[in-house]
TIZA-225192 format. One record per residue (C-alpha): residue in three letters; x, z, y. Coordinates in steps of 0.5 Angstrom, whole numbers, plus 500, padded with zeros to 3 digits. Layout:
N
ALAXZY ...
//
This chain:
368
UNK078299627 UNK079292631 UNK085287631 UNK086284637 UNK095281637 UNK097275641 UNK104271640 UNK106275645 UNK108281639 UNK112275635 UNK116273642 UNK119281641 UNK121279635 UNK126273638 UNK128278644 UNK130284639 UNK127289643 UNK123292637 UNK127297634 UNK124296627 UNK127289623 UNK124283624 UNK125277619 UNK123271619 UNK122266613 UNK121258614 UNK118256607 UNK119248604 UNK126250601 UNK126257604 UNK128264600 UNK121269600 UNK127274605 UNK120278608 UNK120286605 UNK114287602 UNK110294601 UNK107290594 UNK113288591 UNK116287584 UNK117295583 UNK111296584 UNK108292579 UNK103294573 UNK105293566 UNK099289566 UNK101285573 UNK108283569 UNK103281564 UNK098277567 UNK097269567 UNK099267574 UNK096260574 UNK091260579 UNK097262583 UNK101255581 UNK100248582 UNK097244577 UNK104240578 UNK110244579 UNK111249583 UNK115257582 UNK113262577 UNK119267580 UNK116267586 UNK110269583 UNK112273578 UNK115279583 UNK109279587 UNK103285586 UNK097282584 UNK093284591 UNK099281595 UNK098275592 UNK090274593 UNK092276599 UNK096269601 UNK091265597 UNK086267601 UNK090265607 UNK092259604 UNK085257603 UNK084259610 UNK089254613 UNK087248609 UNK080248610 UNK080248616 UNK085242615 UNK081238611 UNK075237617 UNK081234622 UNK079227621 UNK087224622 UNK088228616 UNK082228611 UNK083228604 UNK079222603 UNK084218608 UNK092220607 UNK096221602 UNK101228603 UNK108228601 UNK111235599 UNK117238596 UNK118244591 UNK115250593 UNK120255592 UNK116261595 UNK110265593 UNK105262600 UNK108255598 UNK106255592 UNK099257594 UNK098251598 UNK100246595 UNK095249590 UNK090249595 UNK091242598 UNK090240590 UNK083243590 UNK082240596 UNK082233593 UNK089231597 UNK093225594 UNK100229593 UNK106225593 UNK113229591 UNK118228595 UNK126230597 UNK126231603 UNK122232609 UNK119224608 UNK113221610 UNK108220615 UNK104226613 UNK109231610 UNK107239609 UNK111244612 UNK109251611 UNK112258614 UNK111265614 UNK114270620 UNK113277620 UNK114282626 UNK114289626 UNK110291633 UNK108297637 UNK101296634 UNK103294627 UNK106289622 UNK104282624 UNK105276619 UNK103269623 UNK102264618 UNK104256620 UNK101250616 UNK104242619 UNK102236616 UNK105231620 UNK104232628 UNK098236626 UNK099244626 UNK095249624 UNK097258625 UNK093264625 UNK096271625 UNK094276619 UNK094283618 UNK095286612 UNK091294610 UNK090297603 UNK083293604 UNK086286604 UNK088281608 UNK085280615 UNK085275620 UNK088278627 UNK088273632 UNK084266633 UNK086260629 UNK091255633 UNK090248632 UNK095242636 UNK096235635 UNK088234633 UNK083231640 UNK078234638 UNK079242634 UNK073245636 UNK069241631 UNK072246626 UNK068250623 UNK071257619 UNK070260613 UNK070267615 UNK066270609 UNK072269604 UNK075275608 UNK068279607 UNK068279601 UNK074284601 UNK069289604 UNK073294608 UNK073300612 UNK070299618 UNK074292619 UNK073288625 UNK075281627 UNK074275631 UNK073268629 UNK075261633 UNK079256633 UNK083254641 UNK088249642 UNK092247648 UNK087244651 UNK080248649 UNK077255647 UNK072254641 UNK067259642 UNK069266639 UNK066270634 UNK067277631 UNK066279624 UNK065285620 UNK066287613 UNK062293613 UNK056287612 UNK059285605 UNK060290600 UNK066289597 UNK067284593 UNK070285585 UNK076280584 UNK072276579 UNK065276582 UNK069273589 UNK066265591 UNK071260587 UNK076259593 UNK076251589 UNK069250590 UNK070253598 UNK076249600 UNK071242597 UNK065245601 UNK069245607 UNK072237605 UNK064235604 UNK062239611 UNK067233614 UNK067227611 UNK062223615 UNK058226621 UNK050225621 UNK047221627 UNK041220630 UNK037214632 UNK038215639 UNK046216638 UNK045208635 UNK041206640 UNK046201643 UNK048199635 UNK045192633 UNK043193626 UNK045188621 UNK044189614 UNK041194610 UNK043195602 UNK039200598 UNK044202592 UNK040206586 UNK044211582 UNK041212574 UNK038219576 UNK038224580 UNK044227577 UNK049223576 UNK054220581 UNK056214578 UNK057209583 UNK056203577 UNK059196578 UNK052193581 UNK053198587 UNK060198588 UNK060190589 UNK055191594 UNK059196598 UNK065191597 UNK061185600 UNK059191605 UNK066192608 UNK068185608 UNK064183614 UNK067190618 UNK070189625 UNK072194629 UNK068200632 UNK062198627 UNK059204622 UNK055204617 UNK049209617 UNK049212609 UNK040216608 UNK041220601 UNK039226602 UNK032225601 UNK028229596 UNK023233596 UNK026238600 UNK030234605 UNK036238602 UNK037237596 UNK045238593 UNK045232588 UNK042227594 UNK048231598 UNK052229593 UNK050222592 UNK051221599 UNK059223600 UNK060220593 UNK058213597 UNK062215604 UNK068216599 UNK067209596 UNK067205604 UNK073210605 UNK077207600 UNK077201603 UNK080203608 UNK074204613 UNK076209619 UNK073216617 UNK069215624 UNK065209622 UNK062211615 UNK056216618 UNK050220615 UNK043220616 UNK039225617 UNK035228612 UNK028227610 UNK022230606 UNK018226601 UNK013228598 UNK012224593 UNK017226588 UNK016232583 UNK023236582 UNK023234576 UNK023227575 UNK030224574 UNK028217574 UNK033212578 UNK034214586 UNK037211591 UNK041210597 UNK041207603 UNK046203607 UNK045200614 UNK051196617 UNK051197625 UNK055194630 UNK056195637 UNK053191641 
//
């Protein structure tokens, strides 16, 4: 079965040539007005009995609109919501590291479900009252009843950026059916997706495509199917937590070459040690040198941070120690753009097992 829906079949809606009723449901305040298949019900005594948590944030939120939805409606909006905000976090105009999101109360199932997912991906969430703040987080869910089926078009707004995709939902789960659209961003196609979530529900012969097109670009297009992932048991899936960090750490800092610092002129290399190679502890010694680092920042420099390398040049702990530095010069307010990654290397005089101390190395360029 392929999908392939446009915009087109949600403007039939606004036109009311459909003959089947077409709602739409605008969230941050709004009421869940959508008629749903999976609704309260249908639900199973054990549903009623279930621990909704994973559904919440971990900060307010609504239990009645979570509690009158099927388990797999649910699944099926965290896994949009996961969608929409990992492709979030590798914008750099809204890292996490960089802004702080202001959100009102969620009143709907879907709003819950994002604020939960902006929380696990480390967002700073300032509560507000009303639509206030530079990087306010608007949501909506419109849905249409088409002549190739039902279609949802889910929105995610962060201040001028905005992100939507179309889904369809089946008996398998919830599918993208349309590329991801991204305006208010220079620089979309960077963004990589993570369809794999969707593969995991496995299906019957699913198909669908993967890209992300602004009103200036079209990413390149790519199709997936489900029938390479056998289906997935629900508590056997990837820990959409750790998805939504994996994507934040694809993005924190780009990795340069030599030839792209070529017209840089190096000023200072710090070497910050870390006490083992498990730890990302920054310690008071390494935080003063990056303090002494950041005060000699002027415009348009970069700071060039070499952690990865262990012996097999990609170890996650050195990984991990890398974006624990980015992070550091982030909160000094130094520009996501300027705080970047070396490659990785190989060395081939440490054995795996030693958790003596490891270093990174910091490198201050300025252009010349």
């Amino acid at each position: 079965m392929r999908y392939s829906l446009s915009h087109s079949a949600l403007l039939a809606c606004s036109a009311l040539v459909l003959a089947s009723a077409c709602t739409t449901t605008l969230e941050n305040g709004g009421a869940n007005g959508v008629a749903r298949s999976a609704n309260s019900s249908a639900l199973t005594q054990s549903e009623k009995n279930r621990d909704s948590s994973r559904y919440l944030p971990r900060i307010g939120g609504s239990v009645d609109a979570i509690k009158v939805l099927s388990t797999e409606k649910l699944e099926n909006l965290r896994l949009i919501s996961i969608d929409l905000v990992s492709a979030l976090v590798q914008l750099p105009d809204v890292n996490p590291t960089a802004v702080t999101l202001q959100v009102t109360q969620p009143q709907t199932a879907f709003g819950n479900m994002v604020v939960r997912a902006l929380e696990d991906a480390g967002y700073g969430l300032q509560r507000v009252t009303a639509d206030q703040g530079l990087h306010y987080v608007q949501y909506s869910e419109r849905f249409a009843e088409t002549d190739a089926g039902p279609v949802i078009d889910y929105v995610l707004r962060v201040g001028n950026v905005s992100l939507d995709r179309e889904y369809i939902e089946n008996d398998n789960g919830v599918f993208p059916s349309s590329l991801m659209r991204v305006d208010g961003v220079a620089n979309p196609d960077s963004i990589e997706l993570n369809d794999s979530i969707f593969q995991e529900q496995g299906g019957d012969g699913e198909i669908f495509v993967s890209g992300v097109r602004s009103g200036q670009s079209l990413g390149e297009i790519r199709e997936f199917s489900t029938n390479e992932y056998d289906r997935t048991p629900l508590e056997q899936r990837t820990e959409r937590s750790t998805e939504l960090l994996s994507a934040r750490r694809s993005a924190i800092a780009k990795v340069v070459s030599r030839e792209e610092l070529k017209d840089y002129t190096r000023l200072r290399r710090t070497v910050l040690i870390f006490d083992n190679p498990e730890t990302r502890i920054m310690g008071a010694g390494n935080k003063q040198a990056v303090r002494l680092l950041v005060r000699e920042y002027q415009a348009g420099d970069i700071y060039q941070i070499a952690a990865c390398s262990d012996v097999d040049g990609s170890n996650n702990e050195s990984v991990l120690r890398g974006i624990r530095v980015v992070e550091e010069f982030l909160s000094y307010d130094i520009p996501v753009e300027s705080v970047v990654k070396a490659p990785c290397r190989q060395t081939s005089f440490r054995h795996q097992a030693d958790d003596s101390p490891v270093a990174v190395e910091v490198v201050h360029h300025r252009a010349r």
